[in-house]
N, C-alpha and C positions, 0 to 999 in steps of 0.2 A: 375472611373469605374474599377471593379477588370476585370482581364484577365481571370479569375477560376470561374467556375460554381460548384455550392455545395449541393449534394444529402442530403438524411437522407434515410438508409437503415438500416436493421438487417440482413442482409448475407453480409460476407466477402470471400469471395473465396481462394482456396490456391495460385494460382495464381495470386491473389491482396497481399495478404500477404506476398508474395516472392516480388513483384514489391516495394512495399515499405519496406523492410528489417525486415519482424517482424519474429521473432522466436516464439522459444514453448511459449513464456510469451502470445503473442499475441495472439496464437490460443486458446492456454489455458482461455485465455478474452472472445475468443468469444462460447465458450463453455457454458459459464452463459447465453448468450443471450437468453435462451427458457425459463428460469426460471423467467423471467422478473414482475413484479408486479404491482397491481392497483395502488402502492405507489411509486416504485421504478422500472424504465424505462430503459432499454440499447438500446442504439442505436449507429449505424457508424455515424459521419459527415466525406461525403467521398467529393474531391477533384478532380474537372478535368478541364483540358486545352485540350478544345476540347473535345476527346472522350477519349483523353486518360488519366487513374489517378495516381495521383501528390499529394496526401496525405488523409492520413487518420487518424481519430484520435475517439479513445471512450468517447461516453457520456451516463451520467447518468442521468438520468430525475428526481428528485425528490418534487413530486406532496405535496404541502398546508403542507409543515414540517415548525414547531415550530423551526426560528432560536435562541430561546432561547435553546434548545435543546443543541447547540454547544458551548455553554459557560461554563469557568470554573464553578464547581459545588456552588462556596461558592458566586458567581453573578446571576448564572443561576436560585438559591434558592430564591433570592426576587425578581429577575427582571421577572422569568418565569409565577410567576402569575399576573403580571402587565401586562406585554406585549405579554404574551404565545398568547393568544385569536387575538391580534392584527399582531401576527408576521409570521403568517401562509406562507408561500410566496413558490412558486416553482421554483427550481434551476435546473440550468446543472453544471452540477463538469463534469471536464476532469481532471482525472488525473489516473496514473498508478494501483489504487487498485487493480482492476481484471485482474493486469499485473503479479502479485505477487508482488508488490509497486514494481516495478522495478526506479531504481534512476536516471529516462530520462524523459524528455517532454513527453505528450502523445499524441502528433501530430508526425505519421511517416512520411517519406518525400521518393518519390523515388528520382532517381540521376539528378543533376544539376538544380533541383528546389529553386528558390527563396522561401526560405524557411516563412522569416517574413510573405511576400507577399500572400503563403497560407495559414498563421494561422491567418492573418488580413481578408481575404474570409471568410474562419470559424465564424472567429467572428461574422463578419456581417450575415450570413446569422442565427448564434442562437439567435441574438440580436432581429431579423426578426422575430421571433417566436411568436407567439401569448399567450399570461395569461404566460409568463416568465418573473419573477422580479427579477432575479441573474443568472448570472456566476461566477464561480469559476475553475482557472486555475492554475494548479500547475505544476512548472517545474525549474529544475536547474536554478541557478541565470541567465547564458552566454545563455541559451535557453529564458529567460524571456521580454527581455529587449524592441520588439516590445512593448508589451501592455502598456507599461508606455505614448506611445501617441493614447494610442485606448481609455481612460478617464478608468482603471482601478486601484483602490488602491491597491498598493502592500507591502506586507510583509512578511518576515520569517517566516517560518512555521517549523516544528518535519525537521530535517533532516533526512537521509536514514542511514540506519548502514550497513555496508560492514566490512567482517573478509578479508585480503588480505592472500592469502596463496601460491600466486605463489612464485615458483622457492624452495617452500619446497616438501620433496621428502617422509618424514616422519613427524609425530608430534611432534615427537622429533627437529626438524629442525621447525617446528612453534613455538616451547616452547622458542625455545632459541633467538625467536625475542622480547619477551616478555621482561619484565621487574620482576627484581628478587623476586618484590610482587606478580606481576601476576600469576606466575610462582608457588609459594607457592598454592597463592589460586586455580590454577586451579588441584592441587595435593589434596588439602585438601577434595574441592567440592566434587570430583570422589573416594575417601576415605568413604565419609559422606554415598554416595551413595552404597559404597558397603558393608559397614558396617551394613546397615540395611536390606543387600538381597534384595536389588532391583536390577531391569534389567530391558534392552532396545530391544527391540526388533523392526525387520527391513520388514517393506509388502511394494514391489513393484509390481504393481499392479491398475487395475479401483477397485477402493475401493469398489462401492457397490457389486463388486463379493465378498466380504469379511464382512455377516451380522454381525457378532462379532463384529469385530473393526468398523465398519461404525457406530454403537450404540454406541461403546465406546465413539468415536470420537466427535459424536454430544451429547453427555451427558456433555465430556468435553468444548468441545464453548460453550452450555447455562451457565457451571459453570464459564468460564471467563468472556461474559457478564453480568453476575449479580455481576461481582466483578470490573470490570473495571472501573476506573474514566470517559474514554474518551466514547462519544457516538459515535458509527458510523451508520449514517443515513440509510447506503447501507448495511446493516446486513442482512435484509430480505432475500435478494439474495447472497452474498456474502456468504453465510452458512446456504442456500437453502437446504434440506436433501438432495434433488435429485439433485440438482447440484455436490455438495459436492461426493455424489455417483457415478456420472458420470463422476468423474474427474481423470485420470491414475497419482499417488504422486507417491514419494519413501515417506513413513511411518515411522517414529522412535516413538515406544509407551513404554512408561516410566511405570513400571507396580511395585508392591511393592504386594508379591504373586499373587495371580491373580485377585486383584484388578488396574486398570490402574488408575494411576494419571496425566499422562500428557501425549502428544502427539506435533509433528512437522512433519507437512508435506511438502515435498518440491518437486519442478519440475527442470531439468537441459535443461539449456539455452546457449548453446555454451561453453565457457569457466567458466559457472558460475552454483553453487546451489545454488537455491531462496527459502529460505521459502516463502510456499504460504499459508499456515492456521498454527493455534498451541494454544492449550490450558491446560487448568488446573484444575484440583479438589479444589486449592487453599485449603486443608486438608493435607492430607498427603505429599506432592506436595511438601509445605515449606521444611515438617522435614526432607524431604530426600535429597532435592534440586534438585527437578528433571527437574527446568528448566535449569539450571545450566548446567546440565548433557546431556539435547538434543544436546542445543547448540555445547556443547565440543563434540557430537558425529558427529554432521553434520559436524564441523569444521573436523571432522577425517576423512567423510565419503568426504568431498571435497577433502582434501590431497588425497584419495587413488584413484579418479577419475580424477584427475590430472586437477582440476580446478583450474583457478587463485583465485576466491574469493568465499565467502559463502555471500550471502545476507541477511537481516534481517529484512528488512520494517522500518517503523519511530521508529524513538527510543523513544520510549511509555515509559521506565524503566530504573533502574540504573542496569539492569541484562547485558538490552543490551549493554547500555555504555561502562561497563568494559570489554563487550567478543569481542565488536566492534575495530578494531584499524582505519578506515576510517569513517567520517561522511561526508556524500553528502549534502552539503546545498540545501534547493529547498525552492521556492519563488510562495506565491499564488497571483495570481490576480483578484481582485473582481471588477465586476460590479451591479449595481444598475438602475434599470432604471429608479424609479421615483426619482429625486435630494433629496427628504426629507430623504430617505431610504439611500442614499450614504455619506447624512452626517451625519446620526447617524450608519452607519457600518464606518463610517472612524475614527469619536469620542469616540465612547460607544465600539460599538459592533466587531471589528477587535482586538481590543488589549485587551481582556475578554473573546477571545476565547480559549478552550485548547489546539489547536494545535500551539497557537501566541508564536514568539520568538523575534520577534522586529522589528523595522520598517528596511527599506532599508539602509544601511551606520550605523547602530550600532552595536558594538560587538557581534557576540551571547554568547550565554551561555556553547558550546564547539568548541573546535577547530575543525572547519571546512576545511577538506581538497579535494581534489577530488581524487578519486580512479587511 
């Protein structure tokens, strides 16, 4: 019998927030909560011993989504009409998206709490839930390792991409950690870019005070949605107009006369800038490189704010790979309630997903380090 009693709320107080150590990522999280959908759900599972709370962690509800949806596209092509109709199922995902992927567990924990012990409460009381046929929990490998006796499959997933830029005072002093290719490329890129009269310009700011760019911006996410391999289920909200408007970024919009082609938005998080949105015209975007050119401006815009790192989210691309020098490993763990559905998510459908990078104990596909 757990020790922890476990709410389900949609207010988080700033005074809960400070108790269990969440930063602007956190608030920033809970900011999406009013934008919330028929399809796609936010809610806290909050945490107490006694009266007092001892963890908290965001969930995403997402109601009768096609898990074929989540599969690589060249599986997802034959298996979706086979199984689309049969695969309906509604999930909780806990993990950091509406954190700005921040590359930490999404369970907060205040001080000297047995930590396993309240993300084992968690569990049980989602499991408790009624018409829920998955969880999905994402979290660093050393945050993960509870679940592997709670009967969840686990496996590697996108790592996090982190730029490390502490103890550089200039960019010149980031360049020269680099590598002598890197180095070339990152001169060439920002060449390409000026060569063609392009420019970056900087709005901090609650974006929807700003109708221009706020239009920009979401013209920009429907053009990377329609270009993107990976689906993300939590799009609805996650790039909500009025969320999106309601959100105070620092803005770098990538413009080629006064047409914009790309944009990165990002929030500062103690010693760290996060991207938390960023899209493309995927048009002129290419010929100029203008994703190329956010990146290297965030990376500038962290040196001059005296961050230790830039964040980047999953490494979706070979853009971020190369601008990245830290990958955070992180490990999902799925549950299934009926056994049929657990062994064909453990056979078929885990290692056909896009975000799969291998099971527990095998190499991944980069070198994984921690920040």
């Amino acid at each position: 019998m757990s020790p922890f009693r476990v709410t389900r709320d949609i207010n988080l107080t700033a005074e809960e927030q400070a108790r269990v150590h969440g930063g602007e990522a956190l608030a920033a999280c809970a900011r999406y909560f009013p934008f919330s959908t028929a399809e796609t759900e936010l809610f806290w599972a909050k945490a107490y011993d006694g009266e007092s709370l001892v963890g908290v962690a965001p969930v995403v509800k997402l109601r009768k989504r096609k898990a074929t949806d989540l599969l690589r596209p060249a599986v997802r092509k034959w298996l979706g009409p086979i199984l689309g109709p049969l695969s309906r199922k509604t999930t909780l995902l806990l993990d950091t998206a509406f954190m700005a992927y921040d590359a930490r567990s999404p369970f907060l924990l205040a001080d000297g709490v047995d930590g396993p012990a309240v993300k084992r409460a968690v569990s049980a009381f989602l499991k408790s839930q009624k018409k829920v046929d998955t969880i999905w929990i994402s979290e660093p490998p050393e945050d993960a390792a509870w679940a592997a006796t709670e009967k969840y499959h686990q496996f590697h997933t996108l790592p996090m991409v982190q730029v490390v830029v502490q103890d550089c005072a200039t960019l010149e002093d980031f360049l020269a950690t680099l590598s002598r290719n890197r180095r070339r490329n990152f001169r060439r890129e920002r060449e390409t870019f000026a060569k063609a009269g392009a420019r970056i310009e900087q709005y901090c700011g609650v974006v929807g005070d700003n109708p221009r760019l706020h239009d920009e911006i979401m013209s920009l996410l429907r053009a990377s949605a329609q270009n993107t391999q990976f689906n993300v289920p939590y799009n609805d909200v996650l790039t909500h107009p009025q969320a999106i408007g309601s959100l105070w970024q620092i803005v770098l919009t990538a413009y080629v006369g006064d047409q914009a082609v790309g944009f990165m938005s990002l929030l500062s998080d103690g010693d760290r800038l996060m991207q938390c949105h960023g899209g493309l015209d995927y048009k002129l975007s290419h010929e100029v490189l203008a994703y190329h050119n956010l990146i290297s401006q965030a990376i500038e815009l962290a040196i001059q704010r005296g961050c230790r790192a830039l964040t980047l989210g999953p490494m979706t691309n070979e853009t971020k790979r190369r601008a990245g020098g830290v990958f955070r490993p992180i490990v999902s763990s799925l549950w299934n309630r009926l056994p049929g559905d657990a062994l064909f998510a453990r056979k078929v459908f885990a290692k056909n997903f896009e975000v799969y990078r291998g099971e527990l104990g095998a190499p991944l596909d980069v070198e994984a380090r921690q920040a």
